[in-house]
Jmol script that loads the backbone (N, CA, C; Angstrom):
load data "model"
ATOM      1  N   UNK A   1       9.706  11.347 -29.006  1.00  0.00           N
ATOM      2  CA  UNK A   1       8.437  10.835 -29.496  1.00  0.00           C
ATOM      3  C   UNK A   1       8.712   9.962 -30.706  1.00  0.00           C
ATOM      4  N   UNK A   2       8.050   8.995 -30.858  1.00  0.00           N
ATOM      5  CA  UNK A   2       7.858   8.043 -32.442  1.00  0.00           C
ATOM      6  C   UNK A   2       7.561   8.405 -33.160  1.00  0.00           C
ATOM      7  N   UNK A   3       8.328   8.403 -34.248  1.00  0.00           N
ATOM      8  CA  UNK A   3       7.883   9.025 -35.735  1.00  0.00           C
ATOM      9  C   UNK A   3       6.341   8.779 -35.465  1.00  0.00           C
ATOM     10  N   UNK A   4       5.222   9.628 -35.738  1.00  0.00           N
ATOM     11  CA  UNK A   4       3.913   9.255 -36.463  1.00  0.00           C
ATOM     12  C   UNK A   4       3.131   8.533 -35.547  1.00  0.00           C
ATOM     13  N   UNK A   5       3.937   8.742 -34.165  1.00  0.00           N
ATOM     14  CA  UNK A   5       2.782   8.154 -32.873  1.00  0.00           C
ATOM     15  C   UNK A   5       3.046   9.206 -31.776  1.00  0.00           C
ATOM     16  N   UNK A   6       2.027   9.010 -30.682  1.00  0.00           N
ATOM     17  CA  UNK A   6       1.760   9.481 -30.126  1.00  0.00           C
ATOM     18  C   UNK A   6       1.768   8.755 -28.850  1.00  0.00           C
ATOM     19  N   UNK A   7       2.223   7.460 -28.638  1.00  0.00           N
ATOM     20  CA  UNK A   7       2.794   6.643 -27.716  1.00  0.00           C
ATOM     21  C   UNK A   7       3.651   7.244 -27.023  1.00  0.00           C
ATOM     22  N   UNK A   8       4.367   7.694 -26.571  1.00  0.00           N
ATOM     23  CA  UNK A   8       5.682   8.181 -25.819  1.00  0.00           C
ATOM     24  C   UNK A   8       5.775   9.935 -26.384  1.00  0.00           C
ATOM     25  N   UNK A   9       5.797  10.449 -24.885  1.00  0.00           N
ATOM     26  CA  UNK A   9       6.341  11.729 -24.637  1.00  0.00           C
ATOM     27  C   UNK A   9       7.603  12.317 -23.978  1.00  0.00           C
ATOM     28  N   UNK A  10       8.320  12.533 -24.351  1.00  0.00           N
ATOM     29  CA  UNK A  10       9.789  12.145 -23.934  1.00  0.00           C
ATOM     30  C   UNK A  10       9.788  11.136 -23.089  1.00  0.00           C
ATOM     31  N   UNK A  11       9.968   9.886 -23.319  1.00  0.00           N
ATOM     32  CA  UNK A  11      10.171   8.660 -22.644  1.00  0.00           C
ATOM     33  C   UNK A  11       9.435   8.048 -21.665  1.00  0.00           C
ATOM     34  N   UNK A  12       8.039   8.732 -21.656  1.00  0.00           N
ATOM     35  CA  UNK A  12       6.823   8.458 -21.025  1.00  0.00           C
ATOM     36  C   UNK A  12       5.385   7.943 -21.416  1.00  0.00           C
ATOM     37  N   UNK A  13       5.293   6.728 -21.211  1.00  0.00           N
ATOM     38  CA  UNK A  13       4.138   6.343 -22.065  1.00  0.00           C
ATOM     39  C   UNK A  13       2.638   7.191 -21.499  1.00  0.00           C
ATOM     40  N   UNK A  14       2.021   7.507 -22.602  1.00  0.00           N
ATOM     41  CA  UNK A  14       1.097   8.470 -22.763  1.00  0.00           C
ATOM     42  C   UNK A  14      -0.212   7.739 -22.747  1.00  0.00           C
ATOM     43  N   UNK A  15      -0.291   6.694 -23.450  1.00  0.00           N
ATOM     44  CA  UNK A  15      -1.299   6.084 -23.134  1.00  0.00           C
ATOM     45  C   UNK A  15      -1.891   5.742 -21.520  1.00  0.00           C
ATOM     46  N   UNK A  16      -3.807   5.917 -21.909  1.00  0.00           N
ATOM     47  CA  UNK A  16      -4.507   5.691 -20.320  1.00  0.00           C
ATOM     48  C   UNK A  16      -5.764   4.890 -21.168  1.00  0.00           C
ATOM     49  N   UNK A  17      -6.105   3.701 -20.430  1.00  0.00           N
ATOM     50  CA  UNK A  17      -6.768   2.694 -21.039  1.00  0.00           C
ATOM     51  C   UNK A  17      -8.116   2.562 -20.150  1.00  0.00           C
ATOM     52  N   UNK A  18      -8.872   1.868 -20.073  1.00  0.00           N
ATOM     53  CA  UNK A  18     -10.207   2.272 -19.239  1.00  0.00           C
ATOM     54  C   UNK A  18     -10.972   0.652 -19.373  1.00  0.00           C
ATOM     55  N   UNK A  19     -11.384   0.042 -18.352  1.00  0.00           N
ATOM     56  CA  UNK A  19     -11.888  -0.928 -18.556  1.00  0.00           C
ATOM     57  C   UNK A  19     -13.016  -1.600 -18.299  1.00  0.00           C
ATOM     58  N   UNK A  20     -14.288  -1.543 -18.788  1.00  0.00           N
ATOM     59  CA  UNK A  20     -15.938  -2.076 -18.551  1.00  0.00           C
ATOM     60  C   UNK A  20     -16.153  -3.128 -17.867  1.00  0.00           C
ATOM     61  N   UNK A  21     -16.867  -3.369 -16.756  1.00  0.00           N
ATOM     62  CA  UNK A  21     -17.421  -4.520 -16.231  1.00  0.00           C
ATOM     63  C   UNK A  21     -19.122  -4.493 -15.912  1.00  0.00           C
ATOM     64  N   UNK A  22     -19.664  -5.256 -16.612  1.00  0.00           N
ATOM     65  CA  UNK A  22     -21.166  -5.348 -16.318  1.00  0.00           C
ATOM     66  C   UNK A  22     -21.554  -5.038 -15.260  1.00  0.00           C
ATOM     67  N   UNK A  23     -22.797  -4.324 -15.137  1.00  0.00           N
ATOM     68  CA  UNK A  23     -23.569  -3.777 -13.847  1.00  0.00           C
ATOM     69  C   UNK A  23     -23.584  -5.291 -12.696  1.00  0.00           C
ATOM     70  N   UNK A  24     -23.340  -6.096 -12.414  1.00  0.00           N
ATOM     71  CA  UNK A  24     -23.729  -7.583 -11.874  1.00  0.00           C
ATOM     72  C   UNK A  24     -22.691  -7.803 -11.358  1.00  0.00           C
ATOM     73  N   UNK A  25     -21.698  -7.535 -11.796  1.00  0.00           N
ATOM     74  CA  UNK A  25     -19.735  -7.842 -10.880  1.00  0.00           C
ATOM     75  C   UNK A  25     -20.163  -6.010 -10.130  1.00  0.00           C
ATOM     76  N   UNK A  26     -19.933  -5.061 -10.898  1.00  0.00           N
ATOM     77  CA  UNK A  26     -20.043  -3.754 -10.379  1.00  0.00           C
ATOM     78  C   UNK A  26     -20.923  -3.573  -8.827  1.00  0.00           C
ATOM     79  N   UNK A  27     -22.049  -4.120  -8.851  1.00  0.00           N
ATOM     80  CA  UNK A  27     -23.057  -4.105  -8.067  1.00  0.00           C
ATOM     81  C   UNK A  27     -22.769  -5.081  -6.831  1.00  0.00           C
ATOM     82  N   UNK A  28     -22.077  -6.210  -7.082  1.00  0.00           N
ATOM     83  CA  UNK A  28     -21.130  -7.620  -6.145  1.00  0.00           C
ATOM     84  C   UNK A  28     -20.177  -6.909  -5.453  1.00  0.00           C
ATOM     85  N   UNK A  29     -19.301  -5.924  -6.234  1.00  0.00           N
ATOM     86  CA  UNK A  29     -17.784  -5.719  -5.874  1.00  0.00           C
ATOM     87  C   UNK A  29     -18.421  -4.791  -4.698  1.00  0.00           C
ATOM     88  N   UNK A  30     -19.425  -3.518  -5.134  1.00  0.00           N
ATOM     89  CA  UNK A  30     -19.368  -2.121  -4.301  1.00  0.00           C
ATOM     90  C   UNK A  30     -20.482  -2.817  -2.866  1.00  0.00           C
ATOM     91  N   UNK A  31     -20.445  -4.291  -2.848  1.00  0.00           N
ATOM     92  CA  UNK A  31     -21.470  -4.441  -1.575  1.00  0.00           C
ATOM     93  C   UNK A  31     -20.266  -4.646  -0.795  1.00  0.00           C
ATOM     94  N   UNK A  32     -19.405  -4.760  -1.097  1.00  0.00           N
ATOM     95  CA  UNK A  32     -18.125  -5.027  -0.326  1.00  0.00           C
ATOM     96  C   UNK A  32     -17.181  -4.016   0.688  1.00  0.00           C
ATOM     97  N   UNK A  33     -17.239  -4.274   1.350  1.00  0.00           N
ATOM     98  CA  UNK A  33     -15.510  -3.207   2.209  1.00  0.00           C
ATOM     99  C   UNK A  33     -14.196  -3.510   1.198  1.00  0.00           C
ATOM    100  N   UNK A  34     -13.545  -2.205   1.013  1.00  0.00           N
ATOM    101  CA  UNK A  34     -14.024  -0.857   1.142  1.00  0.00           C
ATOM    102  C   UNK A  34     -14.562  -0.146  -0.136  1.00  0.00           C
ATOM    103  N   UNK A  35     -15.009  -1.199  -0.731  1.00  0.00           N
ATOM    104  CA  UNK A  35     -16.077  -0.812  -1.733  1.00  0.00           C
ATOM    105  C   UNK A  35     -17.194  -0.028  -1.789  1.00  0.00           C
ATOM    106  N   UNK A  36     -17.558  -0.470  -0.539  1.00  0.00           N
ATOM    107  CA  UNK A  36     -19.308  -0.081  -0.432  1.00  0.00           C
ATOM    108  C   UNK A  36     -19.257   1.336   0.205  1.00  0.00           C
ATOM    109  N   UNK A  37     -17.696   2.054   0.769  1.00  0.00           N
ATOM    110  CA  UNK A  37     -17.935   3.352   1.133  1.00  0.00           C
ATOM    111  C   UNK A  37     -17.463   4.211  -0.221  1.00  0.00           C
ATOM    112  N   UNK A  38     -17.388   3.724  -1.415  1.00  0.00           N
ATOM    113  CA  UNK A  38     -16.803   4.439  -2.904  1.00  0.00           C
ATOM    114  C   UNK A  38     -18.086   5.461  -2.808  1.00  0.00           C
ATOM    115  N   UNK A  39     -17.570   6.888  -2.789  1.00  0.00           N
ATOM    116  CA  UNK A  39     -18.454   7.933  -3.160  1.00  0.00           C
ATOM    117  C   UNK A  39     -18.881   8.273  -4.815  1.00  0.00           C
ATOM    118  N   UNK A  40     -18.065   7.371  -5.879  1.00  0.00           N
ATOM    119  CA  UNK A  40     -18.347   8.015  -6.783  1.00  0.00           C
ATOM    120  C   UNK A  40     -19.507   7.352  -7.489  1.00  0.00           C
ATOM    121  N   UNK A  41     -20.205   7.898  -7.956  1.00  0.00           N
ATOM    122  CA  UNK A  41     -21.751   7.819  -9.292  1.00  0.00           C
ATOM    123  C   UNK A  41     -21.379   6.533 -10.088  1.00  0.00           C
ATOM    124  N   UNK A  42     -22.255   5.297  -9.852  1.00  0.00           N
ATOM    125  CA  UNK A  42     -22.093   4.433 -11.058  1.00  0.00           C
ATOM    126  C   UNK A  42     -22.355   4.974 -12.628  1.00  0.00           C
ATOM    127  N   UNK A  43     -21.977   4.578 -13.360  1.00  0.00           N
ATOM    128  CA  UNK A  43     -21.802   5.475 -14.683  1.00  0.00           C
ATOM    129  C   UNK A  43     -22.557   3.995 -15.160  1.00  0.00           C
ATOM    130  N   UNK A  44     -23.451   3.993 -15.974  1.00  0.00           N
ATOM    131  CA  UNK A  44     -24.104   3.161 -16.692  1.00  0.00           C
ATOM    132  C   UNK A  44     -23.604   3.435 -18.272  1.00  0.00           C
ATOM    133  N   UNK A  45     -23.427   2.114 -18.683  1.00  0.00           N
ATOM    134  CA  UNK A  45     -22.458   1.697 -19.801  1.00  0.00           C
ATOM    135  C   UNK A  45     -22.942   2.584 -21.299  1.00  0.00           C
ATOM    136  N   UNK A  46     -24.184   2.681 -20.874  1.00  0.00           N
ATOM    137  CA  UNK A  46     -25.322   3.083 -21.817  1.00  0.00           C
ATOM    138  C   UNK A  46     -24.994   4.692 -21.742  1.00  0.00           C
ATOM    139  N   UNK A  47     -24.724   5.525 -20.544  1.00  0.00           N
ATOM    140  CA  UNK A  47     -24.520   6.381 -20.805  1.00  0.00           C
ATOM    141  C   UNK A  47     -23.090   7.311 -21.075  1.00  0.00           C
ATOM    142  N   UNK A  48     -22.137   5.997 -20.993  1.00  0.00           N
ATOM    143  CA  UNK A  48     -20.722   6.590 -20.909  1.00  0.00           C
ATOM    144  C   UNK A  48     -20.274   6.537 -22.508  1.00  0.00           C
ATOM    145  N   UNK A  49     -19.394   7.634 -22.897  1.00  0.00           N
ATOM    146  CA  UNK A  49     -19.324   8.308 -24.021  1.00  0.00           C
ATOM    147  C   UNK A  49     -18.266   7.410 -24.461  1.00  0.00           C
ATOM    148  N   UNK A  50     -17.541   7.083 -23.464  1.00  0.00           N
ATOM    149  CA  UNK A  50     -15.830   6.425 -23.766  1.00  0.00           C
ATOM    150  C   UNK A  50     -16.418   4.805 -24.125  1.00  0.00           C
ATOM    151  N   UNK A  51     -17.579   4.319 -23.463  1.00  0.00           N
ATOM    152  CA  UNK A  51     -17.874   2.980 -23.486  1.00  0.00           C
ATOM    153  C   UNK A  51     -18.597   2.931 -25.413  1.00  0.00           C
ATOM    154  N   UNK A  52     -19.589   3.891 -25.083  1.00  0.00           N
ATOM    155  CA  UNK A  52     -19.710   3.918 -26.618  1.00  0.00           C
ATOM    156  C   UNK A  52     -19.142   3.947 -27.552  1.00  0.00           C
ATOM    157  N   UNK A  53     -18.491   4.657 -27.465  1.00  0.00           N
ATOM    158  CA  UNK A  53     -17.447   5.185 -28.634  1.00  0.00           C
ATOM    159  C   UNK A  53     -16.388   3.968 -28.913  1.00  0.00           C
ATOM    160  N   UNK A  54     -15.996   2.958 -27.931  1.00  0.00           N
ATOM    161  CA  UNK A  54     -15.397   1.675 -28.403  1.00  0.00           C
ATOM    162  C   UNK A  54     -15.740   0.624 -28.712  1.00  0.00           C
ATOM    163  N   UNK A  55     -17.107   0.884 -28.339  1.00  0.00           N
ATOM    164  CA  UNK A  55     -18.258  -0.427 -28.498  1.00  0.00           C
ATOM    165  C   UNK A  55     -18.201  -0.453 -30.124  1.00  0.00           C
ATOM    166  N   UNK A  56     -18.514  -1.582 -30.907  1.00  0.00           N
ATOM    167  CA  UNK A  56     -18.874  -1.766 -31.959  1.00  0.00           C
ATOM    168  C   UNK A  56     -19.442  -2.956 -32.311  1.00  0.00           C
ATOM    169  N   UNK A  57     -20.224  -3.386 -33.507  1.00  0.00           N
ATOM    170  CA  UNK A  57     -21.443  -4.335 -33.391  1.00  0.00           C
ATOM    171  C   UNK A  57     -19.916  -5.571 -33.975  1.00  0.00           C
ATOM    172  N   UNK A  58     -19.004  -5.408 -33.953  1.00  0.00           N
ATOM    173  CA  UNK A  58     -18.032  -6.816 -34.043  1.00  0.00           C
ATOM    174  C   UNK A  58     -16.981  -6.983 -32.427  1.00  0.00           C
ATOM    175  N   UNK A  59     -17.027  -5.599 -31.958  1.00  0.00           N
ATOM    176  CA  UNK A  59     -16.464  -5.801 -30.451  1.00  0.00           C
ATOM    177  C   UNK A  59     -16.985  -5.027 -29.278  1.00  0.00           C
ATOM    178  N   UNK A  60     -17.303  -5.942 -28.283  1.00  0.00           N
ATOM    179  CA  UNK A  60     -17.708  -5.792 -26.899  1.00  0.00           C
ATOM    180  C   UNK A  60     -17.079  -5.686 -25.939  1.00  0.00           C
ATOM    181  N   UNK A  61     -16.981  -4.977 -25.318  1.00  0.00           N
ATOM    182  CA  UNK A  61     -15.812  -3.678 -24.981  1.00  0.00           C
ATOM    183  C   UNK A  61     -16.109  -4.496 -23.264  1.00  0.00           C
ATOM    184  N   UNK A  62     -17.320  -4.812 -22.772  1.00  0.00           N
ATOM    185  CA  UNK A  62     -17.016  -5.630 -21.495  1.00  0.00           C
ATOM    186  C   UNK A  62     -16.273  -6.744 -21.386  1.00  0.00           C
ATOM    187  N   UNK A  63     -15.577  -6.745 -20.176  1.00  0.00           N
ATOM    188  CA  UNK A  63     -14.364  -7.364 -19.677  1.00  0.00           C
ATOM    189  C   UNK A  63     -15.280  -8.768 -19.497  1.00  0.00           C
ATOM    190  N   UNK A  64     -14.173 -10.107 -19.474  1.00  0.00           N
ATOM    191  CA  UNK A  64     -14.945 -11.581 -19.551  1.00  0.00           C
ATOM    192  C   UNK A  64     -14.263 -11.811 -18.168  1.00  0.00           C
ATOM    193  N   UNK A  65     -15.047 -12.201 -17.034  1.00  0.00           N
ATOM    194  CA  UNK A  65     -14.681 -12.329 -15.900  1.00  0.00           C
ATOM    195  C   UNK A  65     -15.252 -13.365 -15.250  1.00  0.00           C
TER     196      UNK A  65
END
end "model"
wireframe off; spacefill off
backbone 0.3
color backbone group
C-alpha cells in the first residue's frame, strides 16, 4: 500500500469510479437492444446518494456527451 493512500492493496488498484448521464441519453440508450431488456430500476440523479454527494455548485458531475 502507499504511504497515506488508499490507492493500491497489495498491488491492486482499489479504486471504483461511477459515471452520470442525463435522463435523455439514459432513456435513448435503454430503447435500444439489448438495452431495453436491462432489468435494473433507473435511479434518478436526484435521488442517488453517490450523485449527490459529488455534485457541487462549482462541479457537475454529468458526463458531456
Amino acid at each position: 500500500m502507499l504511504s497515506g493512500s488508499h490507492a493500491y492493496a497489495g498491488g491492486v488498484a482499489t479504486h471504483i469510479g461511477q459515471l452520470f448521464f442525463d435522463r435523455d441519453l439514459v432513456t435513448a440508450v435503454e430503447a435500444r437492444a439489448p438495452y431495453h431488456s436491462n432489468g435494473q430500476p433507473f435511479v434518478d440523479l436526484l435521488e442517488d446518494g453517490v450523485a449527490q454527494a459529488a455534485a457541487t455548485a462549482d462541479s457537475d458531475v454529468l458526463m458531456d456527451w
